[in-house]
mmCIF file of the N, C-alpha and C atoms, coordinates in Angstrom:
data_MODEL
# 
_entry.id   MODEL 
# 
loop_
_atom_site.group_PDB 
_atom_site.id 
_atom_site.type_symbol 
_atom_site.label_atom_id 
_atom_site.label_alt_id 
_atom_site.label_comp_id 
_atom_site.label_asym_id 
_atom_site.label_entity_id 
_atom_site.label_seq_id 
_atom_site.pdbx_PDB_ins_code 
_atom_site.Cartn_x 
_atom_site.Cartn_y 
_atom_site.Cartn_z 
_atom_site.occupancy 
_atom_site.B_iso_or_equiv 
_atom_site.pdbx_formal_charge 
_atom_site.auth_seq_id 
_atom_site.auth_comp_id 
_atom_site.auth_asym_id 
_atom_site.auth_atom_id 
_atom_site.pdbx_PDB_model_num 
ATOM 1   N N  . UNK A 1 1  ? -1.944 -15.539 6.713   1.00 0.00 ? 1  UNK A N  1 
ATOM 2   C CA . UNK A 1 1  ? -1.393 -14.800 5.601   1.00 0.00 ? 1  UNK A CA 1 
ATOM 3   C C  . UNK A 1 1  ? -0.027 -15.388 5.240   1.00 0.00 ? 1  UNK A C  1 
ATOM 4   N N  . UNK A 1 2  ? -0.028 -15.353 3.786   1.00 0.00 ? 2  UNK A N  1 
ATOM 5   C CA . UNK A 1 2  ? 1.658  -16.042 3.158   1.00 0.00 ? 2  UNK A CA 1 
ATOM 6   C C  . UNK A 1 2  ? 2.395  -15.069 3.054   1.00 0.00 ? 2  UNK A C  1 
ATOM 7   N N  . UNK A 1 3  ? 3.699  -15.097 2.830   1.00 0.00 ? 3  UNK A N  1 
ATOM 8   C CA . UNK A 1 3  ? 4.537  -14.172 2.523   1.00 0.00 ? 3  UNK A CA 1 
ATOM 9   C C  . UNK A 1 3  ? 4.320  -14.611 1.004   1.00 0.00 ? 3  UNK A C  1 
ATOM 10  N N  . UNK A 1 4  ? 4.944  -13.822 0.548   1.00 0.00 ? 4  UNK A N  1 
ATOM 11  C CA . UNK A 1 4  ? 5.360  -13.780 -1.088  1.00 0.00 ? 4  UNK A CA 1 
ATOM 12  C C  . UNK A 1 4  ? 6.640  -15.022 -1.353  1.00 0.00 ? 4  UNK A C  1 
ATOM 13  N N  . UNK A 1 5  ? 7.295  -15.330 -0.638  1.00 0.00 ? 5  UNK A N  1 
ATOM 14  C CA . UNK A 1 5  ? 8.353  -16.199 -0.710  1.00 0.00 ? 5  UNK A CA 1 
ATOM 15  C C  . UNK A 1 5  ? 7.818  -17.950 -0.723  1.00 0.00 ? 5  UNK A C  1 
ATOM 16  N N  . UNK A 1 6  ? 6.662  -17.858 0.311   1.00 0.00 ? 6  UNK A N  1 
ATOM 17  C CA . UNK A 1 6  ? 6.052  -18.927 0.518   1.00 0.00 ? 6  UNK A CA 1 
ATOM 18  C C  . UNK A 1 6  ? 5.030  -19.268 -1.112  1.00 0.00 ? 6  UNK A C  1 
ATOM 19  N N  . UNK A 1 7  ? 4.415  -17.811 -1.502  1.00 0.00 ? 7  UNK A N  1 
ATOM 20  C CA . UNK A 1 7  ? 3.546  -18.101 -2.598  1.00 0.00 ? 7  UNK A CA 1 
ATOM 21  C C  . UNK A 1 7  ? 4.276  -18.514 -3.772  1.00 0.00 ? 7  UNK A C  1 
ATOM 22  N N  . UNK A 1 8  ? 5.382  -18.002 -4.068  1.00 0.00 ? 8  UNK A N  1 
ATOM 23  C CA . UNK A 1 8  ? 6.405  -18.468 -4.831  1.00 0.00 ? 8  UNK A CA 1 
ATOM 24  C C  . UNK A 1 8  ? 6.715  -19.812 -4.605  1.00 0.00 ? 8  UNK A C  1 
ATOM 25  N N  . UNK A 1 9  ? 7.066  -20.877 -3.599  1.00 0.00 ? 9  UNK A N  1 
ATOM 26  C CA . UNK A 1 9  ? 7.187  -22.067 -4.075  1.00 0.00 ? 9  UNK A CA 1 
ATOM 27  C C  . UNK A 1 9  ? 5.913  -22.736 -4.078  1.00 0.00 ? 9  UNK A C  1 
ATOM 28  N N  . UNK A 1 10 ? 4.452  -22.451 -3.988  1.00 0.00 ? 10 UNK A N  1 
ATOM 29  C CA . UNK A 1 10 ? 3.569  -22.954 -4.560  1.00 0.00 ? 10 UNK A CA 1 
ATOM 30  C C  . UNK A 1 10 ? 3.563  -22.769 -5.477  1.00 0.00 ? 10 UNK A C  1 
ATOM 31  N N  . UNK A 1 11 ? 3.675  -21.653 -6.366  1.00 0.00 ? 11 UNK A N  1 
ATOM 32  C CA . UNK A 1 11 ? 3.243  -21.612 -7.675  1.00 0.00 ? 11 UNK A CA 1 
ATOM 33  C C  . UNK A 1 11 ? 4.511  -22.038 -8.607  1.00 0.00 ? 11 UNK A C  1 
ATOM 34  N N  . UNK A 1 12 ? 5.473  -22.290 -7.952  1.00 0.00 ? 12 UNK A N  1 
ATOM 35  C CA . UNK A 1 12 ? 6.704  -23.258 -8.649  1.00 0.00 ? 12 UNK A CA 1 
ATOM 36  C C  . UNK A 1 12 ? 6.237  -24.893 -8.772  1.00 0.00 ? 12 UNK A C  1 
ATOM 37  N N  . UNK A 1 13 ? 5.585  -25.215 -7.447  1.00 0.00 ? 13 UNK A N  1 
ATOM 38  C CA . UNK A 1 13 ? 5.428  -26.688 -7.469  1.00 0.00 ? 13 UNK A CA 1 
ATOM 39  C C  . UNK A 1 13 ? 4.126  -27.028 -7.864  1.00 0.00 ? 13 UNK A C  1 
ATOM 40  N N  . UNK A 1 14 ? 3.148  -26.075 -8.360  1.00 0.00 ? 14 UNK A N  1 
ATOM 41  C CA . UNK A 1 14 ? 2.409  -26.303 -9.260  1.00 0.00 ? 14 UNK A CA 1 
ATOM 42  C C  . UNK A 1 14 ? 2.780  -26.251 -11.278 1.00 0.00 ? 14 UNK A C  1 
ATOM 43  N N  . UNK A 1 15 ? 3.549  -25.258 -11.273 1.00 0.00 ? 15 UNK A N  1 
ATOM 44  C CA . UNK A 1 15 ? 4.358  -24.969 -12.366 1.00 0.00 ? 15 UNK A CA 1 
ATOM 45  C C  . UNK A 1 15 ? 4.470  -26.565 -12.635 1.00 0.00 ? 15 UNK A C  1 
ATOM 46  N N  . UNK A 1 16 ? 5.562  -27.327 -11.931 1.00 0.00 ? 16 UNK A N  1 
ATOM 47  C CA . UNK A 1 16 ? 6.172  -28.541 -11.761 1.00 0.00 ? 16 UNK A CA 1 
ATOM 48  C C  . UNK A 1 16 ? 5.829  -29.511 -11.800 1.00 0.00 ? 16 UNK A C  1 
ATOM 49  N N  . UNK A 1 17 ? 4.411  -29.795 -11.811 1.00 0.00 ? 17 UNK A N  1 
ATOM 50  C CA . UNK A 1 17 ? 3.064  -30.585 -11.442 1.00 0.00 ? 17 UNK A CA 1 
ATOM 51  C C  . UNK A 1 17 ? 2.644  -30.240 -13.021 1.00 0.00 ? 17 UNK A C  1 
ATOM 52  N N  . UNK A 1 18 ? 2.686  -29.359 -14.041 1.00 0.00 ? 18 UNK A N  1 
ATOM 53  C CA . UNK A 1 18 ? 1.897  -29.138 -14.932 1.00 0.00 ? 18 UNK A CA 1 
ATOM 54  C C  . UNK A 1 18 ? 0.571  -28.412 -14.664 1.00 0.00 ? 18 UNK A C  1 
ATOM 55  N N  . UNK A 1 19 ? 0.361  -27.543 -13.636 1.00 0.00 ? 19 UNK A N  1 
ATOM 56  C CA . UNK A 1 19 ? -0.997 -27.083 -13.438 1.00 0.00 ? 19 UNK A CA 1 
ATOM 57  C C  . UNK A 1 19 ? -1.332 -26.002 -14.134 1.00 0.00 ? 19 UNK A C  1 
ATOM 58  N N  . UNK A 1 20 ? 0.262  -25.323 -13.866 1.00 0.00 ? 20 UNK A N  1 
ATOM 59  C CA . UNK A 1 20 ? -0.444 -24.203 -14.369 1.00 0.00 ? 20 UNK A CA 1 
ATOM 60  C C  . UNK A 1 20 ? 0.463  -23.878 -15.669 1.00 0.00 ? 20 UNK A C  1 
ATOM 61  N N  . UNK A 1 21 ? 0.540  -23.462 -16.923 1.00 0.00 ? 21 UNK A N  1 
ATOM 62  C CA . UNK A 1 21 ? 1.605  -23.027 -17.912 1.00 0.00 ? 21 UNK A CA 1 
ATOM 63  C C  . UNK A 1 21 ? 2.878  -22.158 -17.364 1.00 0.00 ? 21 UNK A C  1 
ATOM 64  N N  . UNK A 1 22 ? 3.830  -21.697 -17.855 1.00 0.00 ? 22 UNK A N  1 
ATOM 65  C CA . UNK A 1 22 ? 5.053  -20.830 -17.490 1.00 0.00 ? 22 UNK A CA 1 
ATOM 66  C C  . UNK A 1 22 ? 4.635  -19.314 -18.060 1.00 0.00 ? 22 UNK A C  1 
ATOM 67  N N  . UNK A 1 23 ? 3.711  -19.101 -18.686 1.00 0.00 ? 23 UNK A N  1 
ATOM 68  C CA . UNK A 1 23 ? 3.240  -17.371 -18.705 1.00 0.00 ? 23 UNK A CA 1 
ATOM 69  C C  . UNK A 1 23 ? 2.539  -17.114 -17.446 1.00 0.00 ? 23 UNK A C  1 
ATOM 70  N N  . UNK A 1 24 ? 1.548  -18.219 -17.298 1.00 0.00 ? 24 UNK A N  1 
ATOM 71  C CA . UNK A 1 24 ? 1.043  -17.528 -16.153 1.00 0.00 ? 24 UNK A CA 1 
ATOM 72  C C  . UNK A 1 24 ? 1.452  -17.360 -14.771 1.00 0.00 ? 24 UNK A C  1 
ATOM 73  N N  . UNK A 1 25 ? 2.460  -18.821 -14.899 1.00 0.00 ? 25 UNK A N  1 
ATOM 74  C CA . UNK A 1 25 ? 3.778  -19.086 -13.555 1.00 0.00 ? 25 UNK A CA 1 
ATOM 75  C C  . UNK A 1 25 ? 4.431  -17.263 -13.401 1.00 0.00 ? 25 UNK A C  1 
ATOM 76  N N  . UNK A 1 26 ? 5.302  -16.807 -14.353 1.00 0.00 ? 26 UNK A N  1 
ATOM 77  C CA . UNK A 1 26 ? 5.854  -15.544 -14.787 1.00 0.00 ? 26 UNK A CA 1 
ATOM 78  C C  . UNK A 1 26 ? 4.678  -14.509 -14.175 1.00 0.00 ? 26 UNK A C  1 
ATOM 79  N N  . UNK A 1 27 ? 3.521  -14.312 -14.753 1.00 0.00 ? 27 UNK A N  1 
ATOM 80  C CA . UNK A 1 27 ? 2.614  -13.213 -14.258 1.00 0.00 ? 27 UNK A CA 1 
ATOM 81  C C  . UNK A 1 27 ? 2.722  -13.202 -12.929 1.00 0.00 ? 27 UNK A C  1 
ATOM 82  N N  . UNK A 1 28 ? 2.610  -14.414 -12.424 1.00 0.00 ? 28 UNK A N  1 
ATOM 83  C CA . UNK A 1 28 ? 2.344  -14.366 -10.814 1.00 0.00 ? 28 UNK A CA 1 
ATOM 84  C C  . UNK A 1 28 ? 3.161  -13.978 -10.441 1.00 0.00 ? 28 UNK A C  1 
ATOM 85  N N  . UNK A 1 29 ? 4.539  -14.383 -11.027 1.00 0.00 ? 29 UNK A N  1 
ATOM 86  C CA . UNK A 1 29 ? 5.547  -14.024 -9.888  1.00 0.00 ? 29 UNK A CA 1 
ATOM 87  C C  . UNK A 1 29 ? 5.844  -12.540 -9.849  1.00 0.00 ? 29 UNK A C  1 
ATOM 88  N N  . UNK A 1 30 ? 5.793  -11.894 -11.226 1.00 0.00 ? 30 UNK A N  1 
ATOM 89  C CA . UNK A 1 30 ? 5.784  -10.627 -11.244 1.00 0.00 ? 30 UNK A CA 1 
ATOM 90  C C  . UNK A 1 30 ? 4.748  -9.543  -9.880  1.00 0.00 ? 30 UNK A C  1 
ATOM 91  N N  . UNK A 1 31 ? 3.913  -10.565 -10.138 1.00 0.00 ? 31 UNK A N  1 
ATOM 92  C CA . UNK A 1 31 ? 2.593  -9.794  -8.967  1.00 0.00 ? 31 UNK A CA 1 
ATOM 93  C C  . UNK A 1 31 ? 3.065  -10.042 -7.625  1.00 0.00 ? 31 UNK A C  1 
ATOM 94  N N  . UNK A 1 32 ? 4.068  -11.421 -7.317  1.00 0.00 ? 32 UNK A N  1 
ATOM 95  C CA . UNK A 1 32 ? 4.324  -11.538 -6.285  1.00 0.00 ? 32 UNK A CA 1 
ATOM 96  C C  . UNK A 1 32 ? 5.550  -10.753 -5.628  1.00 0.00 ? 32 UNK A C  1 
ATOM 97  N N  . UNK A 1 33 ? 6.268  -10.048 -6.790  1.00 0.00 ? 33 UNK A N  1 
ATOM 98  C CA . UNK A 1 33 ? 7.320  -9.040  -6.135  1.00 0.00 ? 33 UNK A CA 1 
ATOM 99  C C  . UNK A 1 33 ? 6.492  -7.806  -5.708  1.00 0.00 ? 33 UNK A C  1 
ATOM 100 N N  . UNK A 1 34 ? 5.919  -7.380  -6.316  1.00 0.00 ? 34 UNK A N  1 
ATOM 101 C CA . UNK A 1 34 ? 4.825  -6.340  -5.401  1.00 0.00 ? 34 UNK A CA 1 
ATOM 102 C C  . UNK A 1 34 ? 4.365  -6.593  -4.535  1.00 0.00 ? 34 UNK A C  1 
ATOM 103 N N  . UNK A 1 35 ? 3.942  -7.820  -4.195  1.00 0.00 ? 35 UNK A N  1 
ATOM 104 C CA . UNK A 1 35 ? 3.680  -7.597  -3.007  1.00 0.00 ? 35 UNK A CA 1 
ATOM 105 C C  . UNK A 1 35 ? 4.770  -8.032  -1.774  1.00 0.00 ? 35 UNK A C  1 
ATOM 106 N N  . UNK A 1 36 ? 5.668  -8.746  -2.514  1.00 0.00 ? 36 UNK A N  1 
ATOM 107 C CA . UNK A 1 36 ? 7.061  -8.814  -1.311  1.00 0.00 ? 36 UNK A CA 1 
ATOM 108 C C  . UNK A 1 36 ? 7.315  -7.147  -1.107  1.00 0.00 ? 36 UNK A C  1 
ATOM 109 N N  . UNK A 1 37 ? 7.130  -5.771  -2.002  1.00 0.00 ? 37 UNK A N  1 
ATOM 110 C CA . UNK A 1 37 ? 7.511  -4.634  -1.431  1.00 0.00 ? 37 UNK A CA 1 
ATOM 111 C C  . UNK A 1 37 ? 6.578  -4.261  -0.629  1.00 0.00 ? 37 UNK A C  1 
ATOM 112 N N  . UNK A 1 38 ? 5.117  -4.125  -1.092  1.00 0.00 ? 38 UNK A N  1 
ATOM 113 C CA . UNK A 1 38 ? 4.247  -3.849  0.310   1.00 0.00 ? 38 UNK A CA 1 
ATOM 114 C C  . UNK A 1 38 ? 4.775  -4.461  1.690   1.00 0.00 ? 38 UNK A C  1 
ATOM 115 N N  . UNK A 1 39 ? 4.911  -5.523  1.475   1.00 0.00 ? 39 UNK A N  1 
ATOM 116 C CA . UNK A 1 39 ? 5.174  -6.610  3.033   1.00 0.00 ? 39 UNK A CA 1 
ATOM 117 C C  . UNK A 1 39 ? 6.630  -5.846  3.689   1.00 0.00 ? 39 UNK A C  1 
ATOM 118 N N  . UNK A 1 40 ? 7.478  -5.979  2.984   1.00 0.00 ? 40 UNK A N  1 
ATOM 119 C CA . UNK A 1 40 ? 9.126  -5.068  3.517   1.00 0.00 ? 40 UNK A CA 1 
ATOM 120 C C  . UNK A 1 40 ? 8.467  -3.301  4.053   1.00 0.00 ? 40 UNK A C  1 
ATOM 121 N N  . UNK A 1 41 ? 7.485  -2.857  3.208   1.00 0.00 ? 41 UNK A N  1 
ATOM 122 C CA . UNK A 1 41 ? 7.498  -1.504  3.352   1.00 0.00 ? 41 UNK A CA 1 
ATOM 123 C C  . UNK A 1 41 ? 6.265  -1.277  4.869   1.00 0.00 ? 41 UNK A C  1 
ATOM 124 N N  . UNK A 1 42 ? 5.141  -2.413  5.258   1.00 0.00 ? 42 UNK A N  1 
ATOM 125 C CA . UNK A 1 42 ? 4.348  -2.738  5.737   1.00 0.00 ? 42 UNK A CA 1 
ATOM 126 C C  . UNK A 1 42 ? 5.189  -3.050  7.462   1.00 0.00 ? 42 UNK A C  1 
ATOM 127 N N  . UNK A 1 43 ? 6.313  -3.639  6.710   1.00 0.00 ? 43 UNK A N  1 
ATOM 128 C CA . UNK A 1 43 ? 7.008  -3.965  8.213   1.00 0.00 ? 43 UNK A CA 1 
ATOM 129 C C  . UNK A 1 43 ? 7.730  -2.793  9.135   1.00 0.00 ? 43 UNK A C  1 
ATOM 130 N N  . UNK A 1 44 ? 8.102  -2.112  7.936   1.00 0.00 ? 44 UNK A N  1 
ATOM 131 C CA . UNK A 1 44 ? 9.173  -0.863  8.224   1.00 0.00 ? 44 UNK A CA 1 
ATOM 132 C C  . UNK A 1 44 ? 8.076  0.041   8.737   1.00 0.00 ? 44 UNK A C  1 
ATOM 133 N N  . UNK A 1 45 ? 6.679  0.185   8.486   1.00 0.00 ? 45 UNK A N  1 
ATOM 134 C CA . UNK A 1 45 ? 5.796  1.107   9.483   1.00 0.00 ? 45 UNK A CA 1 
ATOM 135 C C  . UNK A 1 45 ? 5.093  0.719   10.066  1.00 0.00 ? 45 UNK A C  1 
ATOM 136 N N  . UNK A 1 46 ? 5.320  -0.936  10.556  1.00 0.00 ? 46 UNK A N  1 
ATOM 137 C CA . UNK A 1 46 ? 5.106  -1.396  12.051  1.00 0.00 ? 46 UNK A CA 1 
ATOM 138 C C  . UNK A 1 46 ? 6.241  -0.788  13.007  1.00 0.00 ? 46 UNK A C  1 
ATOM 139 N N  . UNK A 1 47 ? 7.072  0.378   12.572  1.00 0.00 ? 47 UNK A N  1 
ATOM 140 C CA . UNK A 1 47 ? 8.201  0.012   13.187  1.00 0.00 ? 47 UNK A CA 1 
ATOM 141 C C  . UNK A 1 47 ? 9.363  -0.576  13.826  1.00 0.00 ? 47 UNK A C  1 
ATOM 142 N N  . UNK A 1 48 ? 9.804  -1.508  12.711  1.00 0.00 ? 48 UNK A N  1 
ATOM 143 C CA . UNK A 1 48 ? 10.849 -2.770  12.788  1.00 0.00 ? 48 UNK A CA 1 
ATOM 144 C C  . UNK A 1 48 ? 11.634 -1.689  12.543  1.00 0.00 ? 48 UNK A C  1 
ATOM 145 N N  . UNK A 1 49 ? 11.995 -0.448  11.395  1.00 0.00 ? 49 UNK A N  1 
ATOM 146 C CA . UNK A 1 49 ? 13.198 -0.056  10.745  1.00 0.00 ? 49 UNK A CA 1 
ATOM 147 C C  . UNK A 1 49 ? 13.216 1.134   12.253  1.00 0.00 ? 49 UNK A C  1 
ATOM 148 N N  . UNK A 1 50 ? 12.510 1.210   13.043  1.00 0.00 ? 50 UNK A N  1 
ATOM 149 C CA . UNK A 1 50 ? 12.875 2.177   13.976  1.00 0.00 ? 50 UNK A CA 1 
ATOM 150 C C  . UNK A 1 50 ? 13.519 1.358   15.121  1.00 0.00 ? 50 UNK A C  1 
ATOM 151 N N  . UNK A 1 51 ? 13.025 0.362   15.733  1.00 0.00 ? 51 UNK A N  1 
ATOM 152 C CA . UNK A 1 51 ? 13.387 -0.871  16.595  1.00 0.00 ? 51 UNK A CA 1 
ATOM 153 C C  . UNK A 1 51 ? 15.502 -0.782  15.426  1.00 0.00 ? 51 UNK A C  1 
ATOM 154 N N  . UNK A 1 52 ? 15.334 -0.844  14.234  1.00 0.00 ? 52 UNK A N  1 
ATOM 155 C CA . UNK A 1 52 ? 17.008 -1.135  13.912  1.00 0.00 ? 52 UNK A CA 1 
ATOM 156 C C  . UNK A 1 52 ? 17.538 -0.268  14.162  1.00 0.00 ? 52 UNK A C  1 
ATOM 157 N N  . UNK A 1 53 ? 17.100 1.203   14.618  1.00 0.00 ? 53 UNK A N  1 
ATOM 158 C CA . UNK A 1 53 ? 18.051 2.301   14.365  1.00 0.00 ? 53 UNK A CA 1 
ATOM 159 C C  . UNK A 1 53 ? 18.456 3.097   13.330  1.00 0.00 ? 53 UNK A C  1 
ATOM 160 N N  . UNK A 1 54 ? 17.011 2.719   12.404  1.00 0.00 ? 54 UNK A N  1 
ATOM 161 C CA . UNK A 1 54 ? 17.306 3.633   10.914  1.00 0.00 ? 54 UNK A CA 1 
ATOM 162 C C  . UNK A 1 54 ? 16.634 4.756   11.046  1.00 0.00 ? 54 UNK A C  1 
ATOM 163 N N  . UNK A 1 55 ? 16.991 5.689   10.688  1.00 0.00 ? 55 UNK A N  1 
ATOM 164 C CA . UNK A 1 55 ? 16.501 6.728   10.636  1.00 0.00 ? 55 UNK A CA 1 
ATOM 165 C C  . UNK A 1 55 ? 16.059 7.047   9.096   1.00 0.00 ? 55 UNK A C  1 
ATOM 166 N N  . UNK A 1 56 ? 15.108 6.917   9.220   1.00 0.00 ? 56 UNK A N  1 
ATOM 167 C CA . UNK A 1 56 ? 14.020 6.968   7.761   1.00 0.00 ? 56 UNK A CA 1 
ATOM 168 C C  . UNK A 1 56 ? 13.060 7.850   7.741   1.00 0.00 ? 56 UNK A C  1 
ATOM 169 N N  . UNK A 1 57 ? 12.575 8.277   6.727   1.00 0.00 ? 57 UNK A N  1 
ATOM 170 C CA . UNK A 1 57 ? 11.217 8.779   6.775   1.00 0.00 ? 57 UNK A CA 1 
ATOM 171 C C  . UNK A 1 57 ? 10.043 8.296   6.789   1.00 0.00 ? 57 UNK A C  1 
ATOM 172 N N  . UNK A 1 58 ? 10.007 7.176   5.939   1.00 0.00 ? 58 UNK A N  1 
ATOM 173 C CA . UNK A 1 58 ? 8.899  6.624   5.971   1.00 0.00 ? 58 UNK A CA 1 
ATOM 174 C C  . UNK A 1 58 ? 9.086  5.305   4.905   1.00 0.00 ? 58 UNK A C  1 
ATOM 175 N N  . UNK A 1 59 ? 8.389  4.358   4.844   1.00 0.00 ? 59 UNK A N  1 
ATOM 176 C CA . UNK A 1 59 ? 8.275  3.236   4.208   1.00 0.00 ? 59 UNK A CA 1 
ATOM 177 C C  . UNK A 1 59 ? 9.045  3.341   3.039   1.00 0.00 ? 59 UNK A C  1 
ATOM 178 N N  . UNK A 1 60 ? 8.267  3.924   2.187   1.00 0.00 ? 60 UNK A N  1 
ATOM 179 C CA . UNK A 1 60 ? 8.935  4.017   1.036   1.00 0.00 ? 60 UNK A CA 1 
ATOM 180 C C  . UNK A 1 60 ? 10.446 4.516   0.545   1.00 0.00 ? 60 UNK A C  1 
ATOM 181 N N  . UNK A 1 61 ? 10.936 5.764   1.453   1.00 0.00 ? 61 UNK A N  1 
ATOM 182 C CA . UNK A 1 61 ? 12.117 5.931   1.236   1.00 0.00 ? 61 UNK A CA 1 
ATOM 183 C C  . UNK A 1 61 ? 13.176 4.711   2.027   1.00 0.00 ? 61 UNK A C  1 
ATOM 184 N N  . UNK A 1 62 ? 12.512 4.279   2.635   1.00 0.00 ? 62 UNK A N  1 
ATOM 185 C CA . UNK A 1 62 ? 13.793 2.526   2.937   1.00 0.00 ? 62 UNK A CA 1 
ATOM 186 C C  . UNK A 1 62 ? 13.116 1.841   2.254   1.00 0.00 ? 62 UNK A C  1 
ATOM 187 N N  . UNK A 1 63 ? 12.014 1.324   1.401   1.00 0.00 ? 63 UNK A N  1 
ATOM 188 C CA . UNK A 1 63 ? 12.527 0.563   0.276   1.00 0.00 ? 63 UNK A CA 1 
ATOM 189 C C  . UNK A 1 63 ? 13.314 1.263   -0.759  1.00 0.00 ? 63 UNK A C  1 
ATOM 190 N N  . UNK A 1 64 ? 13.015 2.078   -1.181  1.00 0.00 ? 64 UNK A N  1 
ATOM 191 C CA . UNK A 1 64 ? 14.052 3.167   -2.300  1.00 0.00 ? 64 UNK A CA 1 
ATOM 192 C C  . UNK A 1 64 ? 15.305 2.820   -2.253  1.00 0.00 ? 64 UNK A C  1 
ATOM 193 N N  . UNK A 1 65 ? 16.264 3.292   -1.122  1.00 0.00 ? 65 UNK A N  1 
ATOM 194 C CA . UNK A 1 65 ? 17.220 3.224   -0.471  1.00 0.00 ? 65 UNK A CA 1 
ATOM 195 C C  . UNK A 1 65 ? 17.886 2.320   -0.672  1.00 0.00 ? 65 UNK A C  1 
ATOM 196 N N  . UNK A 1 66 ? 17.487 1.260   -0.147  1.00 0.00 ? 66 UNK A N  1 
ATOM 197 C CA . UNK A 1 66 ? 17.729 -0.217  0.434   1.00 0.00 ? 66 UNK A CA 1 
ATOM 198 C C  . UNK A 1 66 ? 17.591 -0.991  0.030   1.00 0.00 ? 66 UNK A C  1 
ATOM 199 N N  . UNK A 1 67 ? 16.185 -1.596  0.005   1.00 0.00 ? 67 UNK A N  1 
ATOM 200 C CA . UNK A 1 67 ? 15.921 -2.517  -0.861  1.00 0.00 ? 67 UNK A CA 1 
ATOM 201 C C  . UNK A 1 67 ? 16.518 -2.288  -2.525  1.00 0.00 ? 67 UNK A C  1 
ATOM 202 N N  . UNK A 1 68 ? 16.080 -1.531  -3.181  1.00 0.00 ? 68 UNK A N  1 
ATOM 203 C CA . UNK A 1 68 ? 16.534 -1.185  -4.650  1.00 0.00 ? 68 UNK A CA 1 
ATOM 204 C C  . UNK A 1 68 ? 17.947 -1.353  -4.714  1.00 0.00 ? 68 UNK A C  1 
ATOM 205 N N  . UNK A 1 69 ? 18.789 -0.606  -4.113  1.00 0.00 ? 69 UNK A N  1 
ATOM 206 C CA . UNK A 1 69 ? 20.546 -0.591  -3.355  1.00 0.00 ? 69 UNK A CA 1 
ATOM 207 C C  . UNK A 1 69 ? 20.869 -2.287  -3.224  1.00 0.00 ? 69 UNK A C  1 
ATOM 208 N N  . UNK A 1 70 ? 20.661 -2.935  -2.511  1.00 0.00 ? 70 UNK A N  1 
ATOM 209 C CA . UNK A 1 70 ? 20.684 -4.037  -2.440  1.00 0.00 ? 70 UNK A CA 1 
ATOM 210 C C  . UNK A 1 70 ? 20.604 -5.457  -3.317  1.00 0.00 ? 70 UNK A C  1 
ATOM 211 N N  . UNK A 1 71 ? 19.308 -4.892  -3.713  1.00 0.00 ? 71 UNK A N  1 
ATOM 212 C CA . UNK A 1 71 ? 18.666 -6.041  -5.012  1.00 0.00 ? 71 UNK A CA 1 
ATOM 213 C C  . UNK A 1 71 ? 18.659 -5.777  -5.921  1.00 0.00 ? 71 UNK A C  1 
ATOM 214 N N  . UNK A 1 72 ? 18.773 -4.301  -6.458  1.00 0.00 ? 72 UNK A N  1 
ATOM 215 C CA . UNK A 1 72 ? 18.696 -3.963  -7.942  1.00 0.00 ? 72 UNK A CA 1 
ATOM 216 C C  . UNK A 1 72 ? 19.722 -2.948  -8.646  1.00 0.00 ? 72 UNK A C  1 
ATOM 217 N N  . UNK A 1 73 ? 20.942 -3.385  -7.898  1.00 0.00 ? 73 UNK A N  1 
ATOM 218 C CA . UNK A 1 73 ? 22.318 -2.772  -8.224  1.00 0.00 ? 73 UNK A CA 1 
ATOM 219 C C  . UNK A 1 73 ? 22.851 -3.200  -9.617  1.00 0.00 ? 73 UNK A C  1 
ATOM 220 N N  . UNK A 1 74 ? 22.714 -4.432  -10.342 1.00 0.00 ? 74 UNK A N  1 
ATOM 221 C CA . UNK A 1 74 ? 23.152 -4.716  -11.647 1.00 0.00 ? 74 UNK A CA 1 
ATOM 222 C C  . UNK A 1 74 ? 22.286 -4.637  -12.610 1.00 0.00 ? 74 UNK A C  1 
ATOM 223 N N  . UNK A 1 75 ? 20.992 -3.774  -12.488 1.00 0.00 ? 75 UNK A N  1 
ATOM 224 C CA . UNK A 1 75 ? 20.029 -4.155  -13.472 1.00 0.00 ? 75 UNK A CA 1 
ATOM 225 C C  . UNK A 1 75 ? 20.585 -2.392  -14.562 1.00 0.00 ? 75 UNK A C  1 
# 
């Protein structure tokens, strides 16, 4: 299994190559931030965010939190 980070520079260095156009480059990547949140939210209820000492409820409220807090403070 890829991470989303990894699928992202394939579909850059195909982009780059001419394979694929820049709408559909764009679609993907859009699809590929969804699934970078499953994977962050997937990890946090393997219990990684309990192993840190967060006290959370559950997946989704530490991406909410956190992730959003973090990455989507100037939007």
């Amino acid at each position: 299994m890829k991470t989303a980070v990894q699928e992202v520079i394939e579909l850059v260095k195909k982009y780059d190559n001419k394979e694929i156009p820049f709408n559909v480059m764009l679609f993907n990547l859009e699809l590929l931030l969804e699934k970078e949140k499953e994977q962050i939210m997937n990890a946090f209820s393997r219990g990684l965010g309990t192993e840190l000492g967060l006290d959370w409820e559950d997946s989704e409220q530490y991406y909410e939190r956190i992730y959003n807090q973090t990455y989507n403070q100037n939007k």
